[in-house]
mmCIF file of the N, C-alpha and C atoms, coordinates in Angstrom:
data_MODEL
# 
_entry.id   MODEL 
# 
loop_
_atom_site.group_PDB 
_atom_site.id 
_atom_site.type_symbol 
_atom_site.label_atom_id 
_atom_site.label_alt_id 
_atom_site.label_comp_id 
_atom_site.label_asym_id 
_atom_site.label_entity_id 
_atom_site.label_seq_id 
_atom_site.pdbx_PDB_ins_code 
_atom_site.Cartn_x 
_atom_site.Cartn_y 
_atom_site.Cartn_z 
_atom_site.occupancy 
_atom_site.B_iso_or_equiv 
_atom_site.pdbx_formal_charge 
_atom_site.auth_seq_id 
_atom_site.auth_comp_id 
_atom_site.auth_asym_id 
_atom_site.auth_atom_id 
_atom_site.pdbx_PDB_model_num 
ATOM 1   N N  . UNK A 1 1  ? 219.429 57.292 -105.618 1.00 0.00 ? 1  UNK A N  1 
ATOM 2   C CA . UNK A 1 1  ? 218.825 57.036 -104.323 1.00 0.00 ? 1  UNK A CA 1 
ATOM 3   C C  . UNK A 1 1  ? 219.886 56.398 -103.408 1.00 0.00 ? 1  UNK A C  1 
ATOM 4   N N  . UNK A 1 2  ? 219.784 56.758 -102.312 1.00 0.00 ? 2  UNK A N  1 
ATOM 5   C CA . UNK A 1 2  ? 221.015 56.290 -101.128 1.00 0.00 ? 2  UNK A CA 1 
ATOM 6   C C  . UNK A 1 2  ? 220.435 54.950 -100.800 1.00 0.00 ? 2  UNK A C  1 
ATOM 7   N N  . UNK A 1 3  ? 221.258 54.352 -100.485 1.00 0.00 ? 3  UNK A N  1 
ATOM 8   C CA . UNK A 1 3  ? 221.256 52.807 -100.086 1.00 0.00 ? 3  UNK A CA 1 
ATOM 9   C C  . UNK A 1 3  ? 220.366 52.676 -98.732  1.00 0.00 ? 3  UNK A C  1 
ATOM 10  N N  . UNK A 1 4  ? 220.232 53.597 -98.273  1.00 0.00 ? 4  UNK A N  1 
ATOM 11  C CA . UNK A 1 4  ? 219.396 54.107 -96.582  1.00 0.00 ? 4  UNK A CA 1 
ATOM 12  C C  . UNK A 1 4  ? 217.951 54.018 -96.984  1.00 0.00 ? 4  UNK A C  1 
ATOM 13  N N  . UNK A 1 5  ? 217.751 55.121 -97.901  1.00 0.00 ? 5  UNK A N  1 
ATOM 14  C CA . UNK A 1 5  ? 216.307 55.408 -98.965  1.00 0.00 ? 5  UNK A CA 1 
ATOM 15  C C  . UNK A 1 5  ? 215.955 54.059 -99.458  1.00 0.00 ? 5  UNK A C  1 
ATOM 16  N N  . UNK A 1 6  ? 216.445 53.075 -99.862  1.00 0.00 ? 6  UNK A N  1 
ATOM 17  C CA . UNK A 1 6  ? 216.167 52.143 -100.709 1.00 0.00 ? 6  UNK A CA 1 
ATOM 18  C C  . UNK A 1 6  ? 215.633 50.963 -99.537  1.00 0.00 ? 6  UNK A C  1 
ATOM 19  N N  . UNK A 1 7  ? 216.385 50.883 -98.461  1.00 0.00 ? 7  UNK A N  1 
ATOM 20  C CA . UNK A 1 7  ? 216.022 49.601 -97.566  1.00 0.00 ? 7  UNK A CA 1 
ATOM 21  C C  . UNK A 1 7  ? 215.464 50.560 -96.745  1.00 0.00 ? 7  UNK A C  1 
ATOM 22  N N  . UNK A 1 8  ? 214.853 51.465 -96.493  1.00 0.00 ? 8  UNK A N  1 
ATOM 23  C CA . UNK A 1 8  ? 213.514 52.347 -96.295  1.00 0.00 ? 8  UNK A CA 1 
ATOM 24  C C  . UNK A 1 8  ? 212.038 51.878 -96.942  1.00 0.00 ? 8  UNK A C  1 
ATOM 25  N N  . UNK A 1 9  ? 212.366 52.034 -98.105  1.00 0.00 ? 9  UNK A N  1 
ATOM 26  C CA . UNK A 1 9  ? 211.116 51.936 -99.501  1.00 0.00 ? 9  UNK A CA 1 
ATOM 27  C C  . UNK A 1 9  ? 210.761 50.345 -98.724  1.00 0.00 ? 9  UNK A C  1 
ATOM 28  N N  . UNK A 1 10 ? 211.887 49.263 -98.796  1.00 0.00 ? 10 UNK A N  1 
ATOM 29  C CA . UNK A 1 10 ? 211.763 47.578 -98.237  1.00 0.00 ? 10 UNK A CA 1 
ATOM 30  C C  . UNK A 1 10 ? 210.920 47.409 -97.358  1.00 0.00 ? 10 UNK A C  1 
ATOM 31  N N  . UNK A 1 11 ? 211.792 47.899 -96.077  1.00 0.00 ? 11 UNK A N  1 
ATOM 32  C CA . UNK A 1 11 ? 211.024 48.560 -94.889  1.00 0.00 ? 11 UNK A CA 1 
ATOM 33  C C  . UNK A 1 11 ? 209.437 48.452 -94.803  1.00 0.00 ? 11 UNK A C  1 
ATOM 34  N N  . UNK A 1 12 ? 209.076 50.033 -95.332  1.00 0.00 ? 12 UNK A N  1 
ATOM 35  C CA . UNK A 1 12 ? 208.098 50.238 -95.323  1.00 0.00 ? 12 UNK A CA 1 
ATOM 36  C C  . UNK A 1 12 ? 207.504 49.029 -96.567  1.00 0.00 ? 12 UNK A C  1 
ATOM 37  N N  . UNK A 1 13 ? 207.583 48.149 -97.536  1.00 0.00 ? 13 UNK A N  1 
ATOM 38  C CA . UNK A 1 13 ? 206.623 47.645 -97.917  1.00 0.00 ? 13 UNK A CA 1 
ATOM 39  C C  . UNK A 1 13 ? 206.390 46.215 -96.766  1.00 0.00 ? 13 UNK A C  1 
ATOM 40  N N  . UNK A 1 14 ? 207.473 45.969 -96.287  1.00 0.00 ? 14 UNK A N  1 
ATOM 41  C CA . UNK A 1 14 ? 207.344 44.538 -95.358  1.00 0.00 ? 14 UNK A CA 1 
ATOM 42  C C  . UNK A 1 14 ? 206.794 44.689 -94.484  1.00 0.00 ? 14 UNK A C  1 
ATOM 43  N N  . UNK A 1 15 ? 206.182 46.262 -93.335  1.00 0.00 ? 15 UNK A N  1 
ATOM 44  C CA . UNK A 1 15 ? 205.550 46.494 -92.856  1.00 0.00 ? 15 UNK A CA 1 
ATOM 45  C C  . UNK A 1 15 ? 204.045 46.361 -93.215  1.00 0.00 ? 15 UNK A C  1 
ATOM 46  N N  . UNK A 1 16 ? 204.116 47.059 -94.201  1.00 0.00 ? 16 UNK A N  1 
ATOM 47  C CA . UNK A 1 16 ? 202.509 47.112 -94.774  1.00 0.00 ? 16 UNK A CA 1 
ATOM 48  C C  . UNK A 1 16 ? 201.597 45.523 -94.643  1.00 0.00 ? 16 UNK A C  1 
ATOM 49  N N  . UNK A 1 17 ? 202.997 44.993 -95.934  1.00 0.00 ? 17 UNK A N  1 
ATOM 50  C CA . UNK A 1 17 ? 202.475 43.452 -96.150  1.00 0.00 ? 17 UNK A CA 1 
ATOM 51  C C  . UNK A 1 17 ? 202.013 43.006 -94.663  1.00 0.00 ? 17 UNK A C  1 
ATOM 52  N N  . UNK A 1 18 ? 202.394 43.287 -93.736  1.00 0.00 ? 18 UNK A N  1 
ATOM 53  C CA . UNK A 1 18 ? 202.551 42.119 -92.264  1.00 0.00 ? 18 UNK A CA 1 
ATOM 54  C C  . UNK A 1 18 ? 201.051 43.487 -91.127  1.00 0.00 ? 18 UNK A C  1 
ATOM 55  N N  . UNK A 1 19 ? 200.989 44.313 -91.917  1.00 0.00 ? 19 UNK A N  1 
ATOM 56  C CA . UNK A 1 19 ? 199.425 44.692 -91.686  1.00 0.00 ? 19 UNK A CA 1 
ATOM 57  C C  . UNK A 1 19 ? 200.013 46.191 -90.588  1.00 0.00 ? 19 UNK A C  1 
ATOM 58  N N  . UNK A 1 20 ? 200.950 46.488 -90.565  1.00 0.00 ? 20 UNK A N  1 
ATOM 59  C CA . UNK A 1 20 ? 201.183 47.618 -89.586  1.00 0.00 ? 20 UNK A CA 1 
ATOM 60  C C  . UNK A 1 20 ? 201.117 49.073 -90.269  1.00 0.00 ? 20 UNK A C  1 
ATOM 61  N N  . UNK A 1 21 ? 200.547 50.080 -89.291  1.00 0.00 ? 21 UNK A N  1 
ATOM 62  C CA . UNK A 1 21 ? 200.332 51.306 -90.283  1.00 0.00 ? 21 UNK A CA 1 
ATOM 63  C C  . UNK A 1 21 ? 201.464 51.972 -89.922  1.00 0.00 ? 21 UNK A C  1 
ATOM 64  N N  . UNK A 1 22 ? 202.090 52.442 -91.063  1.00 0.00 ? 22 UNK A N  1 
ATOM 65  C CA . UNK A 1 22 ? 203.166 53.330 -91.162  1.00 0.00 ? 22 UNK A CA 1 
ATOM 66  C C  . UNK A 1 22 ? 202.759 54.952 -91.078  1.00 0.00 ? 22 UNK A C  1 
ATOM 67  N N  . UNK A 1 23 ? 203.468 55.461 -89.652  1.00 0.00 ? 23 UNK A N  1 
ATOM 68  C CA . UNK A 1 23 ? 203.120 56.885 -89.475  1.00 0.00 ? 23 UNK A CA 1 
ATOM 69  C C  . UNK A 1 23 ? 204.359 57.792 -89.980  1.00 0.00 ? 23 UNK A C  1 
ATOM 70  N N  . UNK A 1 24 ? 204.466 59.050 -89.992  1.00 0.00 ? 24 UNK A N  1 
ATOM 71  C CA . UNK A 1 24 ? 205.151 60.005 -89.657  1.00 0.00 ? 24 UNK A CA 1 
ATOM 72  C C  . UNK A 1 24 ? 205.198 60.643 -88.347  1.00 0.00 ? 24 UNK A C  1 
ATOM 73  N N  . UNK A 1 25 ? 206.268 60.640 -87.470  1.00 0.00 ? 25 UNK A N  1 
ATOM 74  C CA . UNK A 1 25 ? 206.363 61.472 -86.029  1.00 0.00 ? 25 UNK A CA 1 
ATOM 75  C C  . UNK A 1 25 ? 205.151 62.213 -86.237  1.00 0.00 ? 25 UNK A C  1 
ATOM 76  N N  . UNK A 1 26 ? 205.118 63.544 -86.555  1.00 0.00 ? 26 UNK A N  1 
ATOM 77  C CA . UNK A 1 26 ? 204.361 64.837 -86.720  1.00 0.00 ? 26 UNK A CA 1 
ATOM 78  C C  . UNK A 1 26 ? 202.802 64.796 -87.119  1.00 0.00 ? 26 UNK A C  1 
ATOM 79  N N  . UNK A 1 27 ? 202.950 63.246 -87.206  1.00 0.00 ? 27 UNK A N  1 
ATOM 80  C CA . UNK A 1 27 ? 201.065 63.209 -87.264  1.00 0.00 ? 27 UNK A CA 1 
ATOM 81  C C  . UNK A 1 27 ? 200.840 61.511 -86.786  1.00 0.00 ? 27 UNK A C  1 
ATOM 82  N N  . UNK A 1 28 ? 201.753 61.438 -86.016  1.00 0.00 ? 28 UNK A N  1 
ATOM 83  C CA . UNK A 1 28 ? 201.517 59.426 -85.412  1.00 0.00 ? 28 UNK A CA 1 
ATOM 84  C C  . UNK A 1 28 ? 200.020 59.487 -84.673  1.00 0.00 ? 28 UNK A C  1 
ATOM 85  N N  . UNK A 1 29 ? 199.223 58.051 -84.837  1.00 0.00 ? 29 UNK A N  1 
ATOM 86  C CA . UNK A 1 29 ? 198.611 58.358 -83.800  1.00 0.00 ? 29 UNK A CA 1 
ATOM 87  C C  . UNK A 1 29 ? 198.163 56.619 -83.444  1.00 0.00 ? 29 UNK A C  1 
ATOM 88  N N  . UNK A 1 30 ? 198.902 56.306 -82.346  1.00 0.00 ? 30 UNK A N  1 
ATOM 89  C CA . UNK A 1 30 ? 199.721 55.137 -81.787  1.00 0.00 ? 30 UNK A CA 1 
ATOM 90  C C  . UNK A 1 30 ? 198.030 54.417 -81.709  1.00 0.00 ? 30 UNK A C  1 
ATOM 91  N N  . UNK A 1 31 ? 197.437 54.671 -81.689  1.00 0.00 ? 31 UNK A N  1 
ATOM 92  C CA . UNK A 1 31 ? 195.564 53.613 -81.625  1.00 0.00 ? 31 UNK A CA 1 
ATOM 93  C C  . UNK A 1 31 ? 195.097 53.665 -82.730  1.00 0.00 ? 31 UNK A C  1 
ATOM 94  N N  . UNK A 1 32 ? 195.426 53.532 -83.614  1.00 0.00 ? 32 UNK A N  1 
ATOM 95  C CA . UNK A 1 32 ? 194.882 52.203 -84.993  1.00 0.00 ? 32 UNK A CA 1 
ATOM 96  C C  . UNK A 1 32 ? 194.268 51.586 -84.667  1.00 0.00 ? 32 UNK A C  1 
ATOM 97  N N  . UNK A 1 33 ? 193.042 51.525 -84.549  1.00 0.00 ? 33 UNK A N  1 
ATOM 98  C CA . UNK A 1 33 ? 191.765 50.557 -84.742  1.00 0.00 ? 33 UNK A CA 1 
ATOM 99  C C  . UNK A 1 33 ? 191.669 49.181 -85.386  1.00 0.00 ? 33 UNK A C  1 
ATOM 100 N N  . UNK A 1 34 ? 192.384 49.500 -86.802  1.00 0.00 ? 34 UNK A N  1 
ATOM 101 C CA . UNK A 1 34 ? 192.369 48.976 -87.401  1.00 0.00 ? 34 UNK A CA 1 
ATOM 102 C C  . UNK A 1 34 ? 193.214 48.039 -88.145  1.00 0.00 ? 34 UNK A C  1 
ATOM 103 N N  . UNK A 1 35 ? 194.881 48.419 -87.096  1.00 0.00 ? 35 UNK A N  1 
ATOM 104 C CA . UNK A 1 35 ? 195.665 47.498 -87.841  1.00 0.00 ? 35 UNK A CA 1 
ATOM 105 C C  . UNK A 1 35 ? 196.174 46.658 -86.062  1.00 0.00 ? 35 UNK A C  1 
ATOM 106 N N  . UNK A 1 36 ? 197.573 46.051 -86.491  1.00 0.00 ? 36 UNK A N  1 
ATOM 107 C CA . UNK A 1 36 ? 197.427 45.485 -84.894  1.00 0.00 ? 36 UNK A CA 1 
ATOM 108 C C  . UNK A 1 36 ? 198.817 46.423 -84.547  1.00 0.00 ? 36 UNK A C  1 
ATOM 109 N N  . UNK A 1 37 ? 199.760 47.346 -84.990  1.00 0.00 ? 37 UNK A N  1 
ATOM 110 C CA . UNK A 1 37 ? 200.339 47.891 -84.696  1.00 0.00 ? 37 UNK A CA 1 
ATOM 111 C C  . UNK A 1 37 ? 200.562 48.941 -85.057  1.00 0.00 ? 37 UNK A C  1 
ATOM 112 N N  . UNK A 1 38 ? 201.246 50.135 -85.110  1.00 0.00 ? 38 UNK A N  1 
ATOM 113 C CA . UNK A 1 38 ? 201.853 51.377 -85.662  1.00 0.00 ? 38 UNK A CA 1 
ATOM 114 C C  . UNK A 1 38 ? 203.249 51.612 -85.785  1.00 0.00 ? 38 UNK A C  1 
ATOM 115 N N  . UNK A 1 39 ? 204.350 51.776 -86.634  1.00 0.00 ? 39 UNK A N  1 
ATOM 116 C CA . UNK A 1 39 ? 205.203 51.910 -87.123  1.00 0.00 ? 39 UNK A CA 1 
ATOM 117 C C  . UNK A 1 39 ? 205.607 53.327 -87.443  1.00 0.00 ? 39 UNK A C  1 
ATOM 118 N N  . UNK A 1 40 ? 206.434 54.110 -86.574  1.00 0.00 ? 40 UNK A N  1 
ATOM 119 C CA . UNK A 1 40 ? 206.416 55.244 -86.417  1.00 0.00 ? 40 UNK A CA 1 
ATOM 120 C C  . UNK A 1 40 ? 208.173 55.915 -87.120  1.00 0.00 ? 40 UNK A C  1 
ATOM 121 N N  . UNK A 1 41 ? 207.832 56.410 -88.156  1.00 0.00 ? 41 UNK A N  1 
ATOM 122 C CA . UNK A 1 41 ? 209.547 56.461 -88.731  1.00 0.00 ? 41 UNK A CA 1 
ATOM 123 C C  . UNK A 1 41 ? 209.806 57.721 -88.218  1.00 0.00 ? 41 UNK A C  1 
ATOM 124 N N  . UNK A 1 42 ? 211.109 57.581 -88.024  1.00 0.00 ? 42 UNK A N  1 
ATOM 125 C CA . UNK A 1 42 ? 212.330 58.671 -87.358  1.00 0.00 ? 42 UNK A CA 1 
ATOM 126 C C  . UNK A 1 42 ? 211.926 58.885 -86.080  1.00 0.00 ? 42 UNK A C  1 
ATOM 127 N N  . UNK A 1 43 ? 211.347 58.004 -84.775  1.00 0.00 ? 43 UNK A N  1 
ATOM 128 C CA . UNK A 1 43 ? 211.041 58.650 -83.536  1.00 0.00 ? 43 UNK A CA 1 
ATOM 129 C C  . UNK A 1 43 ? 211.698 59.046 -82.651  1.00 0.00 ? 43 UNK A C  1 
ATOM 130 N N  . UNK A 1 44 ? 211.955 59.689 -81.591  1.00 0.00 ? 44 UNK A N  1 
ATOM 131 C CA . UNK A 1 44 ? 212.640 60.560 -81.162  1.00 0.00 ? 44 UNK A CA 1 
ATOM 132 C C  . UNK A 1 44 ? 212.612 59.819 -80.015  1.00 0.00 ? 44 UNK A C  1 
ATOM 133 N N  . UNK A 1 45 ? 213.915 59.091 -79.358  1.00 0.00 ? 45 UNK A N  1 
ATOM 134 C CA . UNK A 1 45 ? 214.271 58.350 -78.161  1.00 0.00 ? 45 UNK A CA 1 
ATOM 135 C C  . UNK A 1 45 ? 215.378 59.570 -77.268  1.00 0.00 ? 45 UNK A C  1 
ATOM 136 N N  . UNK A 1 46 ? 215.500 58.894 -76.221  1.00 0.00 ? 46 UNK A N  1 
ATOM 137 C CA . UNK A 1 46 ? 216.772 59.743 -75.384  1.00 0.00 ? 46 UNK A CA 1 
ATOM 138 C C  . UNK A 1 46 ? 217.895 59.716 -76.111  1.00 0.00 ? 46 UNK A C  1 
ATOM 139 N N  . UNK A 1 47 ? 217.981 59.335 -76.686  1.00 0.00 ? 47 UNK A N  1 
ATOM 140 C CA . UNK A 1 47 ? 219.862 59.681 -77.249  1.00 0.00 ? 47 UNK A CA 1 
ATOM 141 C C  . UNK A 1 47 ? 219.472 59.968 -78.544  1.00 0.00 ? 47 UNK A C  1 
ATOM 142 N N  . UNK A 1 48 ? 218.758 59.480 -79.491  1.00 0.00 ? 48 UNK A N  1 
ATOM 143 C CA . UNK A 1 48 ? 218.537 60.018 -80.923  1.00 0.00 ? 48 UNK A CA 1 
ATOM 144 C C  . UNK A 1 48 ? 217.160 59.911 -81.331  1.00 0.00 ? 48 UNK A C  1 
ATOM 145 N N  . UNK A 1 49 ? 217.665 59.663 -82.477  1.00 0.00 ? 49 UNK A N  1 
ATOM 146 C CA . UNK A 1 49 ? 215.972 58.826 -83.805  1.00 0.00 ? 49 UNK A CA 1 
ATOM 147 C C  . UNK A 1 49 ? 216.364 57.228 -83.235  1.00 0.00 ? 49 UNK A C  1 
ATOM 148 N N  . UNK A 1 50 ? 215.233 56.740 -83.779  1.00 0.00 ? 50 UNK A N  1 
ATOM 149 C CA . UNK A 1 50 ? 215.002 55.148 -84.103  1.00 0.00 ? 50 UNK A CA 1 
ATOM 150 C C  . UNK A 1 50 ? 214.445 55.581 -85.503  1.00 0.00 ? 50 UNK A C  1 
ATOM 151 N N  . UNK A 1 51 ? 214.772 55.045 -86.890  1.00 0.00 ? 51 UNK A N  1 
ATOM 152 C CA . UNK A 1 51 ? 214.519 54.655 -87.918  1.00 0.00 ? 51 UNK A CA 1 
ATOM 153 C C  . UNK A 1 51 ? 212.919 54.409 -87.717  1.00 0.00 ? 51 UNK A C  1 
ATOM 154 N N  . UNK A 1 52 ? 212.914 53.655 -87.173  1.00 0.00 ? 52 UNK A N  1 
ATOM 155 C CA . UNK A 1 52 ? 211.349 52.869 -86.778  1.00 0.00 ? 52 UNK A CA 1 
ATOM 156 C C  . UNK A 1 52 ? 211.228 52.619 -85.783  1.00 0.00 ? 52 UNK A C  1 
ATOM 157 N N  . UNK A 1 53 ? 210.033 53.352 -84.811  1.00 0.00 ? 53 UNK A N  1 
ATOM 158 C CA . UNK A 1 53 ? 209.821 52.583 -83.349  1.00 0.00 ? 53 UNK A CA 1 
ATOM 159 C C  . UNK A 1 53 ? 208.364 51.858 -83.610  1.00 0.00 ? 53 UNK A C  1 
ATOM 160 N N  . UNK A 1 54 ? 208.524 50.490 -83.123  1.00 0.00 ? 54 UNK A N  1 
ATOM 161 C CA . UNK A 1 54 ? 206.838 49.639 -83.717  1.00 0.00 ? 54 UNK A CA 1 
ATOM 162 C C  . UNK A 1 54 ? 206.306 50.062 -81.790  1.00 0.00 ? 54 UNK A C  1 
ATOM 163 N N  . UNK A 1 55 ? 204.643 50.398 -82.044  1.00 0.00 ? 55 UNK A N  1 
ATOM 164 C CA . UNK A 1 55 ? 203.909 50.807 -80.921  1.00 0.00 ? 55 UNK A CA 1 
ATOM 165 C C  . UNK A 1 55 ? 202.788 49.141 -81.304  1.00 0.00 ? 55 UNK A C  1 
ATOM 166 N N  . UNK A 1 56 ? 202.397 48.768 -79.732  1.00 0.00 ? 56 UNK A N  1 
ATOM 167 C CA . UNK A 1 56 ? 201.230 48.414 -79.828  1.00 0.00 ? 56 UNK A CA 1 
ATOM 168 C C  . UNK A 1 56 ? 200.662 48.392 -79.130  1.00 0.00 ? 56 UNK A C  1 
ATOM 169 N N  . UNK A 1 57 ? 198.866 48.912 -79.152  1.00 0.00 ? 57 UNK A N  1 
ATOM 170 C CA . UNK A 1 57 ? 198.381 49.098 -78.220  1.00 0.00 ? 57 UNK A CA 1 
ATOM 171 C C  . UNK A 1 57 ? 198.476 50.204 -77.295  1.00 0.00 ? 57 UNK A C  1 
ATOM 172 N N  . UNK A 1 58 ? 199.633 51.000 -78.287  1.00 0.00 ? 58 UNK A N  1 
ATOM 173 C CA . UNK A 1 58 ? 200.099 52.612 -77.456  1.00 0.00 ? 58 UNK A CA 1 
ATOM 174 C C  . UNK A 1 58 ? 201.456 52.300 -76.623  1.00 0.00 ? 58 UNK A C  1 
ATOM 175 N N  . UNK A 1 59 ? 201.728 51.443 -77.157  1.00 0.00 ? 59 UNK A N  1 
ATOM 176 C CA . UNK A 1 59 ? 203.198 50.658 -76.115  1.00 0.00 ? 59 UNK A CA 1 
ATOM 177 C C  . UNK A 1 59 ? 204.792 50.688 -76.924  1.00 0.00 ? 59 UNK A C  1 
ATOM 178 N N  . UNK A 1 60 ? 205.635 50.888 -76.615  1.00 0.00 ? 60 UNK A N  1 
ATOM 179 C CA . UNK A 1 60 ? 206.806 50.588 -77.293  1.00 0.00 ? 60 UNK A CA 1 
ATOM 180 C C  . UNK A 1 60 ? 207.112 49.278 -77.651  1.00 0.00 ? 60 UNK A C  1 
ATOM 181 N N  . UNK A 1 61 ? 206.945 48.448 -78.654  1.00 0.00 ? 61 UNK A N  1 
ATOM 182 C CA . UNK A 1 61 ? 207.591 47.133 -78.295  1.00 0.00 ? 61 UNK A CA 1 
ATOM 183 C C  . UNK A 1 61 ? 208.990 46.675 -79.172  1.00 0.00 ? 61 UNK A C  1 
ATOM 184 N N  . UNK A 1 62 ? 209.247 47.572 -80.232  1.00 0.00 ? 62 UNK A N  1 
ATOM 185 C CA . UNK A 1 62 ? 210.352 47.195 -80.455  1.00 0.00 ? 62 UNK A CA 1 
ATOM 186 C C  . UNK A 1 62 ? 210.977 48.318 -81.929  1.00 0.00 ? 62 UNK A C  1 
ATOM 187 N N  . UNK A 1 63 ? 212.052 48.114 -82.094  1.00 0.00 ? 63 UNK A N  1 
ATOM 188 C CA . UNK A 1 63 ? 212.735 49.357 -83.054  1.00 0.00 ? 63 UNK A CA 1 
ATOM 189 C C  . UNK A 1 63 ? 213.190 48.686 -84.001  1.00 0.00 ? 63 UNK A C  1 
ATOM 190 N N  . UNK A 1 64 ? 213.094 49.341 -85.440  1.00 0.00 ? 64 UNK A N  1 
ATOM 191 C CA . UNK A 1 64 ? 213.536 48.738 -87.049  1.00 0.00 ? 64 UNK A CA 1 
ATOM 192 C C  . UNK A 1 64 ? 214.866 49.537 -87.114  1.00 0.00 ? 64 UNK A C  1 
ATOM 193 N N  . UNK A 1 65 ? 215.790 49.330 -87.412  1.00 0.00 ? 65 UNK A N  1 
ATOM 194 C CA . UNK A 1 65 ? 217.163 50.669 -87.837  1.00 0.00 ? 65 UNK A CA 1 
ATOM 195 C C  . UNK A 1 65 ? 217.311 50.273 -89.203  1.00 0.00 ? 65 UNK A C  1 
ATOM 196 N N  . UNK A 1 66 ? 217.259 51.255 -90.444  1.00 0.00 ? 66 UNK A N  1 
ATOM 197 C CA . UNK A 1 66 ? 217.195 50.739 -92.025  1.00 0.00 ? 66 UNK A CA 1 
ATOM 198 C C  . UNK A 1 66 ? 218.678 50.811 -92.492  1.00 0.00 ? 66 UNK A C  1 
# 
């Protein structure tokens, strides 16, 4: 496993723990009811990916790079 993959797996569990739902681009859907944010891996900004863009409320508020 690549060292990228591995503080990925981290990533995504420190998200979970702290209550945010982890999407995939190709099926995100930024209004979670139910958690207080969305965590969207590989999203597609003007110049590239973000690793992780965190949404809340349907909002950008900040980016994870693994």
């Amino acid at each position: 496993m690549k060292p990228e993959e591995k503080a990925r797996q981290k990533i995504d569990q420190l998200l979970q723990y702290a209550g945010w739902d982890i999407q995939d681009r190709e099926a995100m859907n930024l209004f979670d009811p139910g958690k207080p944010g969305v965590a969207v891996r590989e999203a597609h900004l003007k110049t590239g990916f973000a690793d992780y863009l965190l949404f809340v409320e349907g909002k950008a508020l900040g980016v994870v790079e693994a």
